[in-house]
C-alpha positions in Angstrom: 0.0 0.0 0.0 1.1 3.4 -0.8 0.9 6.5 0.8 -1.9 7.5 -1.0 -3.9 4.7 -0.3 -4.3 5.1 3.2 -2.2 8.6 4.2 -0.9 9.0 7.4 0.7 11.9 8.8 4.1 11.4 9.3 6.6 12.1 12.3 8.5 15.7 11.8 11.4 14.6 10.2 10.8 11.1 9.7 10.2 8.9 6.8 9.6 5.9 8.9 7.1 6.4 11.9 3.7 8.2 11.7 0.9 9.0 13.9 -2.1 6.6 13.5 -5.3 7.7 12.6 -7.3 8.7 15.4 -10.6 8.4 13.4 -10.8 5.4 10.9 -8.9 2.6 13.1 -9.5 -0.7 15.0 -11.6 0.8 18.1 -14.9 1.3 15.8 -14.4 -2.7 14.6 -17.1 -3.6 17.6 -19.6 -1.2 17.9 -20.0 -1.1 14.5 -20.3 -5.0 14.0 -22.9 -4.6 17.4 -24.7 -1.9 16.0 -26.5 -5.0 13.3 -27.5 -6.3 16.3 -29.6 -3.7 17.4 -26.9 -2.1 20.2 -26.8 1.7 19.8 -23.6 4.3 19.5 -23.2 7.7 18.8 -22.2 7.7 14.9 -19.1 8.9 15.8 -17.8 5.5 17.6 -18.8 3.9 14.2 -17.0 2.9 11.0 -20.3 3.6 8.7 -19.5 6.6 6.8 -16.4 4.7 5.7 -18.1 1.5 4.7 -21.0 3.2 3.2 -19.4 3.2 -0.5 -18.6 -0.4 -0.8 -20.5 -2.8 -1.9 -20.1 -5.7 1.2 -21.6 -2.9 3.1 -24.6 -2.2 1.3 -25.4 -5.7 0.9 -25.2 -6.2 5.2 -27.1 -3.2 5.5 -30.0 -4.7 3.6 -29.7 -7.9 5.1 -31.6 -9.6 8.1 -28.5 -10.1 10.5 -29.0 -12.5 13.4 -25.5 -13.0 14.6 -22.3 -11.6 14.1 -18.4 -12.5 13.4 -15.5 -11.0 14.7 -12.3 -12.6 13.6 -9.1 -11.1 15.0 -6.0 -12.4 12.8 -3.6 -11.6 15.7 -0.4 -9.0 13.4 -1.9 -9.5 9.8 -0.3 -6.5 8.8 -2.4 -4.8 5.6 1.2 -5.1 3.9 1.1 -9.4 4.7 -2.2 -9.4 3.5 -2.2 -7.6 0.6 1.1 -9.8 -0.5 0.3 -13.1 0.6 -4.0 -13.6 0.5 -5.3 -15.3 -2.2 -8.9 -15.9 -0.8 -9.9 -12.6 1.0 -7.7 -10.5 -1.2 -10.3 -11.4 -3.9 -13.0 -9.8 -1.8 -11.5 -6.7 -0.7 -12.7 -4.3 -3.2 -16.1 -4.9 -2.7 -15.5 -6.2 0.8 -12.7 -4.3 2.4 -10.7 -1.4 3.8 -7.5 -0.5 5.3 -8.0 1.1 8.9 -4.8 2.2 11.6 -4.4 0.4 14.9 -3.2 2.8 18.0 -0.5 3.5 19.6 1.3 1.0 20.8 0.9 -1.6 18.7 0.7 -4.1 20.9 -1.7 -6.9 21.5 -2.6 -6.0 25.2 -3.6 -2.8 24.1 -5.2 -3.3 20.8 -7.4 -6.2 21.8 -8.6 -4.0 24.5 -8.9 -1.6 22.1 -11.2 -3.4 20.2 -12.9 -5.8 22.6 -14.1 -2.4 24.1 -15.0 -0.4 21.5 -12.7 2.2 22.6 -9.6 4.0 22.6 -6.6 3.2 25.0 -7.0 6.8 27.0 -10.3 5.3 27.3 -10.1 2.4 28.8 -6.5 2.5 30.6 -4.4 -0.5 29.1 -2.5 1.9 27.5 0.5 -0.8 27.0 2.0 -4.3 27.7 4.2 -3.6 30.3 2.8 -0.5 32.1 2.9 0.8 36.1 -0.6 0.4 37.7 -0.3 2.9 41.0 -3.3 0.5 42.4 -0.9 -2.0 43.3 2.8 0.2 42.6 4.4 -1.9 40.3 4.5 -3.0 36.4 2.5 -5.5 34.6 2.5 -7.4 32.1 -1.1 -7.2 31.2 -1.0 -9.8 28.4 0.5 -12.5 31.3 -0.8 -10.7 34.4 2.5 -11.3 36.0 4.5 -9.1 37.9 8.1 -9.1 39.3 7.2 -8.3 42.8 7.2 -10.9 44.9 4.3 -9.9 46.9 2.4 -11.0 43.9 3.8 -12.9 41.0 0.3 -13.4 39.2 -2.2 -11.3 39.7 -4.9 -13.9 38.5 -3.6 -16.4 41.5 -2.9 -13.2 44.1 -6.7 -12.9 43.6 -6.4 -9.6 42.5 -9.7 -7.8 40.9 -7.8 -6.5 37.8 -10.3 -6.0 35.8 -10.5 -2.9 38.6 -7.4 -1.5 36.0 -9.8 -0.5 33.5 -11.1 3.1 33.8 -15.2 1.8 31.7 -17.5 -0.8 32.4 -16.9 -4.0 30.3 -19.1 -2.9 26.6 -20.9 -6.1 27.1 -21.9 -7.8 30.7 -24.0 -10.8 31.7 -27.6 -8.8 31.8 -26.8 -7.6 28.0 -29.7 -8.8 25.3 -26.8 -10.3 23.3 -25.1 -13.5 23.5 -21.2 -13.0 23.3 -18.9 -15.8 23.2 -15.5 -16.2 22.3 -13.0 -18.7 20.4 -9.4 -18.9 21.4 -6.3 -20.8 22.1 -6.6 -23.3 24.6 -3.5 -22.2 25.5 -4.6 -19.1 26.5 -8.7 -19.4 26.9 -9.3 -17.6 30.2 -5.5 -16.3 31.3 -4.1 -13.3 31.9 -5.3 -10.5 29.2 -8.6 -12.8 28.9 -9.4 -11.0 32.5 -9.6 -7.2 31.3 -11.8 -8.6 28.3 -14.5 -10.1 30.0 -16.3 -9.6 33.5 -16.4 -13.2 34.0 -13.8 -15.1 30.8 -15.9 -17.4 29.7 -14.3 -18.3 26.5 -14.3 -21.3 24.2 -10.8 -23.0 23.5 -9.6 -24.6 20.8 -6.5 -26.9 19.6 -6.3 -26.1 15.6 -7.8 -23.8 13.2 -9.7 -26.9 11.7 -10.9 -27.4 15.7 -11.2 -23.6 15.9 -13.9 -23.2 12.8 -15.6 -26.5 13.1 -16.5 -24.9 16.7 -17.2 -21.7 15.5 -19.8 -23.9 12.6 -21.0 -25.7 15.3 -21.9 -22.2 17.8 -23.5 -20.3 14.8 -25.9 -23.3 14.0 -26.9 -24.3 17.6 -31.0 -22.3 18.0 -30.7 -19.6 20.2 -33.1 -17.0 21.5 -30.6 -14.0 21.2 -28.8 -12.4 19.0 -25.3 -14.0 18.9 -22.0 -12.0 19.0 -18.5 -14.5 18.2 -15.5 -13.1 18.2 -12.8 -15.4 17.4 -8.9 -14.8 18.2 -6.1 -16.8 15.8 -2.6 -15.5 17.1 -0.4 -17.7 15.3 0.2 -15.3 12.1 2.0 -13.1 15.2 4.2 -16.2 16.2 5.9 -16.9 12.9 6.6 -13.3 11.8 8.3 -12.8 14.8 10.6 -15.7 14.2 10.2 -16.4 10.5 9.6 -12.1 9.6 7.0 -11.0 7.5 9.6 -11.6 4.0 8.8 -15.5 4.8 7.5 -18.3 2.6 6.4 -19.7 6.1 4.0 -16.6 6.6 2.7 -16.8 3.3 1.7 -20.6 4.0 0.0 -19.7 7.8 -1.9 -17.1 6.2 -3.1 -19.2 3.2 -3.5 -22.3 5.0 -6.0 -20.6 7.9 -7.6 -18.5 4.7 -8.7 -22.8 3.3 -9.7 -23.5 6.6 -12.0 -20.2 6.9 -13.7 -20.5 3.7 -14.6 -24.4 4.0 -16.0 -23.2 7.0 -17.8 -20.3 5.1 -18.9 -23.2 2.5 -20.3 -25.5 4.9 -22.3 -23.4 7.3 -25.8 -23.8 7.1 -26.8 -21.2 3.9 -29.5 -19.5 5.9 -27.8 -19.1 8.3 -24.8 -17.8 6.5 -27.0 -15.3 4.7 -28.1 -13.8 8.3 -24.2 -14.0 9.7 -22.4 -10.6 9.1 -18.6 -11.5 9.5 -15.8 -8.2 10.1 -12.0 -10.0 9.6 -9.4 -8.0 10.8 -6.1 -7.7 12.9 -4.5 -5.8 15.5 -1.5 -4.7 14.1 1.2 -5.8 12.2 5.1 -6.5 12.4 8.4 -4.8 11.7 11.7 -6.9 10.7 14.2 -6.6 12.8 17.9 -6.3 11.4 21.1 -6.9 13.1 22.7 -3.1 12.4 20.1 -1.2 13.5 20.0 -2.9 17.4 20.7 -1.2 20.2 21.8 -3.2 23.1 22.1 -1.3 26.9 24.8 -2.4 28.5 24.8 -4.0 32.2 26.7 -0.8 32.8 24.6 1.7 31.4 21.7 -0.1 33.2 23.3 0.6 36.4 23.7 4.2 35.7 20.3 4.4 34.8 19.5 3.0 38.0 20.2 6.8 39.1 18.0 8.5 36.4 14.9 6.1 36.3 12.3 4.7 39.5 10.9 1.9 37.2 10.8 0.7 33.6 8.0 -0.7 31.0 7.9 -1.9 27.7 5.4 -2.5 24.5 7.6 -4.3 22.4 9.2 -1.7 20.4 8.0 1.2 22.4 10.1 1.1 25.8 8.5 3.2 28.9 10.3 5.3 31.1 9.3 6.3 34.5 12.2 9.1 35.8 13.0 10.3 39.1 12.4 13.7 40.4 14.4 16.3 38.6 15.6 13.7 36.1 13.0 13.7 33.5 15.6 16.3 31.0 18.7 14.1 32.0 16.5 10.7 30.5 15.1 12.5 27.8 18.9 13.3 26.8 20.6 10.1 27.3 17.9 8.4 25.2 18.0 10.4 22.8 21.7 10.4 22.5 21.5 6.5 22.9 19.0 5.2 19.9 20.5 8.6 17.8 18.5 8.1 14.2 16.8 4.7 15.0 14.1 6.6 16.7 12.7 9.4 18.7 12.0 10.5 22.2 8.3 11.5 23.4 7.9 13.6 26.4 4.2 13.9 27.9 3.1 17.2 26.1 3.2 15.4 22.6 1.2 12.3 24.3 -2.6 13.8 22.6 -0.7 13.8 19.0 -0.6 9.9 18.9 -3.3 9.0 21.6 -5.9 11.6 21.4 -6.9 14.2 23.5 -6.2 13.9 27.2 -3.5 11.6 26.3 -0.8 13.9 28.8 -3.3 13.6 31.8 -1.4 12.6 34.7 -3.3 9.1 35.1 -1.9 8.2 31.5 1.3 9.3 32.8 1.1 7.4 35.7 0.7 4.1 33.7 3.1 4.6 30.6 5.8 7.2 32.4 7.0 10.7 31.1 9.2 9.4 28.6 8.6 7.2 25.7 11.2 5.9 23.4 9.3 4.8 20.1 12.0 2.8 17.7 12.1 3.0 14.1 12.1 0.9 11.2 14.0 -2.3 11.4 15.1 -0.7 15.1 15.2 -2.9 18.3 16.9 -2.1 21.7 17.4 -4.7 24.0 18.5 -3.9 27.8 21.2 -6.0 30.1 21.7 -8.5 27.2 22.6 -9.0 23.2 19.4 -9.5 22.2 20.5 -13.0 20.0 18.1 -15.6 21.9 19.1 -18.2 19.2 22.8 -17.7 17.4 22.9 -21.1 16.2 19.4 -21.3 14.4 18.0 -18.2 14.4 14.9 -18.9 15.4 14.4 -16.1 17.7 13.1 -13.0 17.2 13.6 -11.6 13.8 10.3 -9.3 13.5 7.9 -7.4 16.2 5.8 -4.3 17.0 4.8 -1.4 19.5 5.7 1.3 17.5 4.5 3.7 14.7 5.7 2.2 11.2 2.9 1.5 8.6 3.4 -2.2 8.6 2.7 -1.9 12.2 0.2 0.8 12.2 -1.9 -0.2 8.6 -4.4 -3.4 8.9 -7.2 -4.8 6.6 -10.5 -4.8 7.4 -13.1 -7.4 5.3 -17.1 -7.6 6.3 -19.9 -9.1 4.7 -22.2 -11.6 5.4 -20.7 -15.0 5.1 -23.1 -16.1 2.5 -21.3 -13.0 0.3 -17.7 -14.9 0.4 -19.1 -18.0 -1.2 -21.0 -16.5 -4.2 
């Protein structure tokens, strides 16, 4: 995709970060798949006047819609998909647009994003690896661990996180609508799971054949509601990080979970495929990583930092910095001195430019510090170590996300009703 495509502003004096767009991104995904079924939002929380030329659209709009699909393809970048689709890329004219994620691009905060309906000033998981003042420490809010020992994991420490979130869940156990959710076994009802849902309650499955035979099997059973699935597949994210998004191996995951989807498609039940509206999209997509443009902190430079910074987070390629008292310039300096062209230093006051308004309010401070070190293109910056988790096969990581490029920043988004993608 080219700039003109989907245009995004860029940094000043960058040709490889921008700011995401604030407007047409992945937080209207939801409410604008709820709004079929009946749920109201102000217009401006929707993705209609967007969808409203294409064809898919029209066709949904028209439509008797009984349930509804979300499918999350954890980092299909639009850049992947537009490369390496063979099945959905076919639909996307009539069937598609490009939308932003946020800032960061990182799953915590982008499947929030979306689950809620809302942005991350919004609902307060503004990153993977953030301070929460409610208990003074950092969390990993896609694990729920912690490094103090006074609680390891939160979900065993029986702490109420879903208390981090600063709204109500979008949908609770008295709503009209039936929500239910297909994910990893691995990962059904763990850590993130718990600032998604008031109670997680979702379905787990072993394989993507497993994963859409269940999903067949959900959207056929009679029910009495309106149905809402939303369906999570995270392993396009695994191999780019080890295998990059240049890979063969990519190209295969992505066309071998695009077979599975439309036998599914095929064999659902055709009236009820005809009243099924299905939204596919991502969270964000990956940058490569290369070998010259890594930074590593040394174990000695982390002990002078020691003196400058009271704690540290980090959201992948976005690292955030908490300072001391009266040391806020001093970090701001030494970073920037540090990662020199392979990125740029934010300080709170430019916080609203890339998060929206509010986005320098001392409780988003609080959570993500008063410094924020955003990488660039093919940048990474590892801290205390080398970085090289797998010198002899390489089969580490080669490829991740956080920050502000357009493969990290641009994702597709397809809807219709299912009945559409089998004509």
């Amino acid at each position: 995709m080219n700039e003109t495509e989907f245009p995004l502003k860029p940094l000043p004096e960058r040709d490889d970060l921008y700011f995401p767009d604030l407007d047409l991104n992945i937080s209207k995904v939801v409410p604008t798949a709820l709004s079929l079924l009946g749920m109201d939002f102000d217009t401006s929380k929707l993705l209609n006047k967007y969808l409203e030329r294409k064809e898919g659209w029209k066709t949904i709009k028209s439509s008797k819609i009984s349930k509804v699909v979300v499918l999350v393809l954890d980092a299909l970048g639009f850049e992947s998909f537009k490369r390496y689709s063979l099945l959905l890329k076919n639909c996307y004219k009539r069937n598609g647009v490009a939308i932003s994620s946020v800032f960061p691009t990182i799953t915590s905060t982008c499947m929030v994003t979306i689950h809620q309906g809302s942005m991350p000033i919004k609902h307060g998981i503004v990153g993977q690896k953030i301070r929460f003042t409610e208990i003074g420490t950092i969390v990993d809010t896609l694990t729920l661990r912690t490094k103090d020992t006074r609680f390891g994991n939160l979900e065993t420490a029986g702490v109420k996180v879903k208390n981090f979130l600063w709204e109500d869940f979008l949908l609770n156990d008295n709503s009209p609508i039936i929500s239910i959710d297909l994910i990893e076994n691995h990962i059904a009802n763990t850590g993130l799971s718990h600032l998604l849902h008031e109670h997680p309650h979702s379905i787990g499955y072993s394989s993507h054949v497993d994963c859409f035979a269940a999903a067949k099997r959900i959207l056929e059973t009679p029910v009495n509601r309106p149905l809402f699935l939303k369906i999570y597949i995270g392993s396009i994210d695994s191999i780019s990080h080890r295998y990059t998004t240049d890979s063969h191996v990519l190209e295969d995951e992505i066309r071998s979970i695009e077979e599975i989807l439309f036998k599914f498609f095929e064999r659902l039940d055709s009236q009820i495929a005809s009243e099924t509206a299905i939204f596919i999209t991502a969270d964000h997509g990956q940058e490569n990583l290369t070998p010259e443009k890594k930074i590593v902190v040394t174990e000695e430079e982390e002990d002078y930092l020691k003196n400058l910074l009271e704690s540290r987070g980090r959201s992948g390629r976005v690292v955030h910095l908490f300072s001391r008292p009266g040391k806020h310039e001093a970090v701001v300096q030494w970073f920037k001195v540090k990662i020199g062209d392979n990125g740029v230093v934010l300080t709170p006051n430019m916080y609203p430019d890339f998060m929206g308004e509010g986005a320098n309010s001392s409780k988003v401070i609080d959570r993500i510090g008063d410094v924020q070190v955003v990488l660039g293109k093919n940048a990474s910056i590892f801290f205390g170590h080398s970085g090289d988790y797998d010198t002899t096969f390489h089969l580490g990581l080669n490829a991740t996300h956080g920050s502000l490029s357009r493969d990290e920043l641009i994702v597709p988004l397809l809807f219709g009703r299912i009945a559409d993608f089998v004509k």
